[in-house]
N, C-alpha and C positions, 0 to 999 in steps of 0.2 A: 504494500500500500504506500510507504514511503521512502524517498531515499536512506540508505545504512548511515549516510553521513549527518543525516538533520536531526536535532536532536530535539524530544517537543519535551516542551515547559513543563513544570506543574500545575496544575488545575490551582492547587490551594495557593501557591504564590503569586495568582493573576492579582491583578489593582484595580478591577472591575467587573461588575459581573456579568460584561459583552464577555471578555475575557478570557472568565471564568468558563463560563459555556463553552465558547469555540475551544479550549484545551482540552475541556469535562468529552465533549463532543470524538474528537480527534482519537483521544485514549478510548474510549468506550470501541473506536468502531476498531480500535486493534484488538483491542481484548475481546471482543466477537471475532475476527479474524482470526486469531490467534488458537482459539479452541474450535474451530469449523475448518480447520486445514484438510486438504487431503493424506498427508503424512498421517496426523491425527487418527484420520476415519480408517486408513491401511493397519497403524496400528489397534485399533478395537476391532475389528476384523481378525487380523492374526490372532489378537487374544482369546477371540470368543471359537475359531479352532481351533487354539491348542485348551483351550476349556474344554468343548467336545471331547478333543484328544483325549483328554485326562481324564474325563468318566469313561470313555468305553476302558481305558485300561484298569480303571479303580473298578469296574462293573467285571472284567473280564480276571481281574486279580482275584475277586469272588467267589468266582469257579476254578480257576485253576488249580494245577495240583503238580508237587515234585519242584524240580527247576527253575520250569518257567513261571513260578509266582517272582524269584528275584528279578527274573527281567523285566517284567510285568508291573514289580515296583519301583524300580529304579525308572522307568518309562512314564510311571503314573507321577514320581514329583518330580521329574523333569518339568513334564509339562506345565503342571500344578505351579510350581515355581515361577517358571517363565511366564506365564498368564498372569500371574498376581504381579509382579514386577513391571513386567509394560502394562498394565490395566491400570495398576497404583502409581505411575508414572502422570497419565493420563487424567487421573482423576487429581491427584496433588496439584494439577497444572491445574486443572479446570475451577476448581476450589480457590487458590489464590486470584483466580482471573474474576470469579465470581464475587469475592468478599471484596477484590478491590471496583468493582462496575457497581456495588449496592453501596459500597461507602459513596463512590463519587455520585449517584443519586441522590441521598440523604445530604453529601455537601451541597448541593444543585438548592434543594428548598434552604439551608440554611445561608447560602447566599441571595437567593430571592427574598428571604427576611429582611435579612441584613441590607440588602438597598431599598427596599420598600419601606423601612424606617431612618435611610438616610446616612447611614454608617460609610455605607460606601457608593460611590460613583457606578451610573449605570451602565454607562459608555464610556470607553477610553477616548482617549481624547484625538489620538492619531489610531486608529483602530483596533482589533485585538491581534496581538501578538501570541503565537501559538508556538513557533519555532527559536530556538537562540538563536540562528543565524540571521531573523527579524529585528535581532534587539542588536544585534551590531548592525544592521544597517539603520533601526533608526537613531541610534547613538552614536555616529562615527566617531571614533577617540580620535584627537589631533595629535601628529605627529610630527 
């Protein structure tokens, strides 16, 4: 969605709550991005066949008999392993993505408070600034 080199602001250090929004706005639509990848979707897929995987050998470890129960278990937390590892991968990303999109919500109304009683400015003055590399160009340092 955007260049590796641009780096976007924080939501909470804008100086307005035009600001505020266009940063709130920016980060929200990566952190949806960011858990709707298809890397993401390949991985839940892998997991939920080697999930498969791992019941037929836990269901076939059940019956077996001699031998092959060892292979049959060494097979069964392989996969068992592997599945819980990329799935918990998966889900720890989506969880952080999730509490950080509900907090910048909840910021969203505590900033519409906060200019609707005048604390802060509703509009920036030269517009919002979402990018650093916006704040060097409306700052240029003299040299």
């Amino acid at each position: 969605m955007t260049a590796p080199d641009r780096e976007l602001l924080r939501p909470e250090d804008a100086s307005s709550l035009e600001e505020f929004q266009a940063r709130r706005t920016v980060e929200q639509a990566q952190i949806r991005a960011l858990n709707s990848s298809w890397k993401d979707i390949g991985r839940i897929l892998l997991s939920s066949l080697l999930l498969c995987c791992a019941f037929l050998f836990w269901g076939a470890l059940a019956f077996a008999k001699g031998d092959g129960k060892w292979v049959l278990l060494v097979l069964a937390l392989i996969c068992t392993v592997l599945c819980v590892r990329i799935f918990g991968r998966i889900e720890r990303r989506g969880v952080r993505g999730s509490k950080r999109y509900m907090q910048l919500d909840r910021l969203s109304k505590e900033w519409q408070a906060r200019a609707s009683r005048g604390e802060i400015p509703a509009n920036a003055p030269d517009g919002p600034r979402v990018w650093r590399d916006e704040l060097d160009k409306a700052h240029p340092q003299e040299t």
